[in-house]
N, C-alpha and C positions, 0 to 999 in steps of 0.2 A: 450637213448629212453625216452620216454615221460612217464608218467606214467600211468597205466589201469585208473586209475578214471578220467584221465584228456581226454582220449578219447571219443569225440561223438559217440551215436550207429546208426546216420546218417548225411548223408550230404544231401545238395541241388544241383539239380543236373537239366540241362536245355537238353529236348532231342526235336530232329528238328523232326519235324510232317511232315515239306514237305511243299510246299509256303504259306507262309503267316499263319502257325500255328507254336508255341513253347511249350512244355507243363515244368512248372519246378516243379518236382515231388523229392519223400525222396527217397534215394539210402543207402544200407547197409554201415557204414564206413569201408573200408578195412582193413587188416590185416597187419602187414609190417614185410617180409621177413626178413631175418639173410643181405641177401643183396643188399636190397630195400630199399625205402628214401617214408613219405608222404609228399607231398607239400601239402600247402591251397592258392588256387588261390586269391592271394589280388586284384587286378586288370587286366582287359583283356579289348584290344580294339578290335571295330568290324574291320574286316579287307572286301576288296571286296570280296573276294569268300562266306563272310557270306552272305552280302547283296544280290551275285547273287542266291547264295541258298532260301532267302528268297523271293527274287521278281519272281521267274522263276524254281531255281533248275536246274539242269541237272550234270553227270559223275566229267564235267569238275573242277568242285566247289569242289572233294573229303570229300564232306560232304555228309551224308547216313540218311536217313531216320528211325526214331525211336532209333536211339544212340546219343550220348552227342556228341557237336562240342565247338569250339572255340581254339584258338592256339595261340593269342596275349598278353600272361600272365606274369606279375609277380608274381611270389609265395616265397611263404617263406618254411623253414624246420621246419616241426614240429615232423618227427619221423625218427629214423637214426634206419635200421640195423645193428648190431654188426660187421659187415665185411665192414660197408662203412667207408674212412677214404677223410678226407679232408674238412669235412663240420661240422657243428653245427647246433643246434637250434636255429631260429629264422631265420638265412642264411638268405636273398631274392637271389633267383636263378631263370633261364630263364629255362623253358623244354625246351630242345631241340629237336622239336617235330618229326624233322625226323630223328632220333635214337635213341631216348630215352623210343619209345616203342617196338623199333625192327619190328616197322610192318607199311610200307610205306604207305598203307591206313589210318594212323591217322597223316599225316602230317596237315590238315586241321580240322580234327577232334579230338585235342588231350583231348578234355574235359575241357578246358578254359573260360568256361561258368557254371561251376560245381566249388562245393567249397573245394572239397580233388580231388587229385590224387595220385596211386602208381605207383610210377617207380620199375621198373624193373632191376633185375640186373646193379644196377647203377655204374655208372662211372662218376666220377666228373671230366668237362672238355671233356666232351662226351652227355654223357644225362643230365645232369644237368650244367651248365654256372654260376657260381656266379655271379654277377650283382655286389656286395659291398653295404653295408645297407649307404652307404655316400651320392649316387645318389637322388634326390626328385622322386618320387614316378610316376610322372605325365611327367618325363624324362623318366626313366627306362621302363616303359611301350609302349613306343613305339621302343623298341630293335629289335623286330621281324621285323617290317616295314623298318628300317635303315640298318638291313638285306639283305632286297631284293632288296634296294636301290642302294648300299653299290655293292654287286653282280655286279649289272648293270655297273655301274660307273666306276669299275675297268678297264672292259673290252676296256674304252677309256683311258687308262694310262694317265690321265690328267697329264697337266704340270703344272708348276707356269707361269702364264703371257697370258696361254690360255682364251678362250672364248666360251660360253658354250651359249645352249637351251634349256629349258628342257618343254616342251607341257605336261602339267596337271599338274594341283595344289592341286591334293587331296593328302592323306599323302604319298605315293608314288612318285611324283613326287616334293614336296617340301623335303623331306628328299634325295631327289637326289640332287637340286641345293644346299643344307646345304653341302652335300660330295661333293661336285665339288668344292666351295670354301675351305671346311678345307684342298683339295689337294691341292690346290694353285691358281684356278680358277681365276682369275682378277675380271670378268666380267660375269653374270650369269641372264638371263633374262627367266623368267616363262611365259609361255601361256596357257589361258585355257577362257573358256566362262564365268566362275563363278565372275564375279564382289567382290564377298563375300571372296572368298578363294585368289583372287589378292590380295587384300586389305592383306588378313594375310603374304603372299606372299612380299607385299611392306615392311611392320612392318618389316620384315627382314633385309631386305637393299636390295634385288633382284629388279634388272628394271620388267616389266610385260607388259603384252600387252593380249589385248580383242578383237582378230582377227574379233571380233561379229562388233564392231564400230569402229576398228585401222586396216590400212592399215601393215600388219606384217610385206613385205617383207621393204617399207617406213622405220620404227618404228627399222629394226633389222639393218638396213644399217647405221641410225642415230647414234645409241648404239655401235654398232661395228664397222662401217666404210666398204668399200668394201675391195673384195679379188678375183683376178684372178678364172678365173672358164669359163666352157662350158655348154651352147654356148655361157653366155654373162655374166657380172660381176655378182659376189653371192658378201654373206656378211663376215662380217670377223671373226664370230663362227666356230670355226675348230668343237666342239664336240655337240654331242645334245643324248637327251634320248625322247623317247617315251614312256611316264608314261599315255596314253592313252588306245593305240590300237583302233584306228582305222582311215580309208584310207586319210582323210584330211590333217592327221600328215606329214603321203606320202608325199604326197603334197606337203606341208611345206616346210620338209626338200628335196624335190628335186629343191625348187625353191631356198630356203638359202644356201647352204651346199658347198661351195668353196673346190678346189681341196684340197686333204688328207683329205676330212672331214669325219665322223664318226659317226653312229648313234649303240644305245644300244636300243634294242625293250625289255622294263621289260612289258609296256603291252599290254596283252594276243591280239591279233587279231583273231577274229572270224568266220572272211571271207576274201577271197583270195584280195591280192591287186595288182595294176599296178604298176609299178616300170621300168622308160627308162632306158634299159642295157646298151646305147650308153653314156648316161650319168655317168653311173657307172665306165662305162671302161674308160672314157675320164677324169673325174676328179677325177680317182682312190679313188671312195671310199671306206669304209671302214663297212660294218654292221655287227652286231654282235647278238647273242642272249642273253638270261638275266643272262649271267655266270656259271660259275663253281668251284667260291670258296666257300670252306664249309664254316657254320655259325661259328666252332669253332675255324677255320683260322682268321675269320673277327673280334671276339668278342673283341681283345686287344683293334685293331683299333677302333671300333667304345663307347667300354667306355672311350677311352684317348678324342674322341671328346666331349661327352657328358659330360664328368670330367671337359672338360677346359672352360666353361661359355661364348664360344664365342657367343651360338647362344640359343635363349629361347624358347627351347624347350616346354613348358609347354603351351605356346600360340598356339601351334597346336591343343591340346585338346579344341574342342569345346563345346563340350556336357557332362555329366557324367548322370547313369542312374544305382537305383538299381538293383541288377538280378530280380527279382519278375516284374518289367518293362522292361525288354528283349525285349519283341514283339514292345512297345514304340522304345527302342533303335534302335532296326533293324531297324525300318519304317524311324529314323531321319535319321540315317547314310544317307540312299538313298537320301538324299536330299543337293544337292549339292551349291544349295544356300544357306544352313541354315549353313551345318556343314559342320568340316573339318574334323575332328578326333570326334569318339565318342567312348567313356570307359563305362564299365562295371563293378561296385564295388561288391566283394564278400562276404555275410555274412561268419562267423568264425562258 
């Protein structure tokens, strides 16, 4: 345990007002149980449900009006109950937000925008994830996102030597075509309108395409070559994700998507879409929804990727912003020309 002088008699603490207001006010510093853990959030990135909370709000966002949100954090340990074993001081660890508070309404609002939190009855390798203090700082912070990614991706058992599409370049869909290649991906081409986020998206090594002034289905035949399909030839991308949601994507992928192909929906759709079942039955494809592996299944996998230097992660962070300019940061995040990833640093 840390010592009583060494403890704050408050923290900072950001709570959601409801669109377009944030207020970051002083919260009592908590107490820490016989076996409970404090973390102090070092870094949190805005994720989209913060954004949709701030431009609009509504249920779907699981962020609540007048309590603390944010869930995209790295923290560190700065106070151990006498009954927790596994961890130390200083640790950097991921909450693990949907069980680490035992209450499935703070999966989006775990208080990731706030500069203490107390876990609960902890479990190391449950509610907390070590992350390892080896990682840069500006890699490990976007854990949560490679998460949902990661989810997705699976659900297409990528092979080695496949060929992939992944529609959207914000951190969702570019931490998809990163795990489509570390599974073996050959071939891994991004689409999305942002000009700004291709460009991050090229710096990778990813083909791209700006269905705004490129011909896709042209552009994905060039890349891939054709592949047998109904009614008449597709391209030769057996897998694709949908880091959109929304109906264009459809589109897309019924015009690309060659027999056995494969789509993973990670984003959210809003409103109902059209989808030809003649099509589906005839070039048996394959759709899935955004998974069912747990965070704590995925976490080996995705720090062996982020451990081995294949891909620079750190050039996804396009913004950083202190908590005191929150409302700044939300307002960037929305802005999809400008940025790609935006962080949240947390004072101590």
């Amino acid at each position: 345990m840390t010592s009583l002088d060494a403890r704050p008699q408050s923290y900072r603490a950001s709570i959601f007002r409801g669109p377009g207001k944030v207020d970051v006010v002083d919260l009592p510093y908590p107490a820490c149980g016989d076996d409970e853990v404090i973390v102090r959030n070092v870094m949190t990135g805005v994720c989209g449900s913060d954004i949709f909370a701030w431009q609009k709000h509504g249920p779907t966002s699981r962020i609540w009006i007048d309590e603390e949100f944010g869930h995209e954090s790295v923290s560190e340990v700065v106070e151990l109950g006498r009954n927790v074993q596994g961890l130390k001081i200083g640790d950097r660890v991921f909450v693990n937000t949907d069980k680490a508070f035992r209450d499935k309404r703070r999966v989006s609002a775990a208080g990731g925008f706030s500069s203490y939190l107390r876990i609960p009855q902890c479990e190391v390798g449950y509610s907390l994830l070590p992350l390892g203090n080896d990682l840069p700082l500006r890699s490990s912070v976007l854990f949560e996102p490679f998460v949902i990614a990661t989810r997705g991706v699976k659900q297409l058992a990528p092979q080695p030597g496949d060929h992939a599409v992944v529609f959207g370049a914000g951190i969702i869909g570019m931490a998809s075509a990163i795990m489509l290649k570390w599974y073996g991906c050959e071939k891994v081409m991004v689409v999305d309108l942002s000009d700004f986020r291709l460009e991050n998206a090229a710096g990778l090594g990813f083909a791209t395409c700006n269905p705004a002034r490129e011909n896709l289905r042209d552009k994905a035949k060039n890349i891939f070559g054709g592949s047998p399909g109904y009614p008449a030839e597709k391209c030769g991308a057996r897998l694709y994700v949908d880091a959109v949601g929304v109906a264009s994507v459809i589109d897309d992928f019924a015009a690309l998507a060659p027999r056995d192909g494969s789509l993973t929906l990670v984003g959210v759709h809003k409103q109902p879409v059209a989808l030809d079942l003649a099509q589906v039955a005839f070039n048996n494809w394959h759709i899935h929804g955004c998974g069912s592996h747990s965070t704590e299944e995925m976490w080996p996998e995705i720090l062996d990727m982020m451990r081995s230097g294949r891909f620079d992660l750190a050039s996804l962070i396009t913004h950083e912003y202190p908590l005191e300019q929150i409302e700044d940061a939300l307002e960037q995040a929305g802005r999809a020309d400008e940025a790609q990833k935006v962080c949240i640093t947390l004072p101590a």
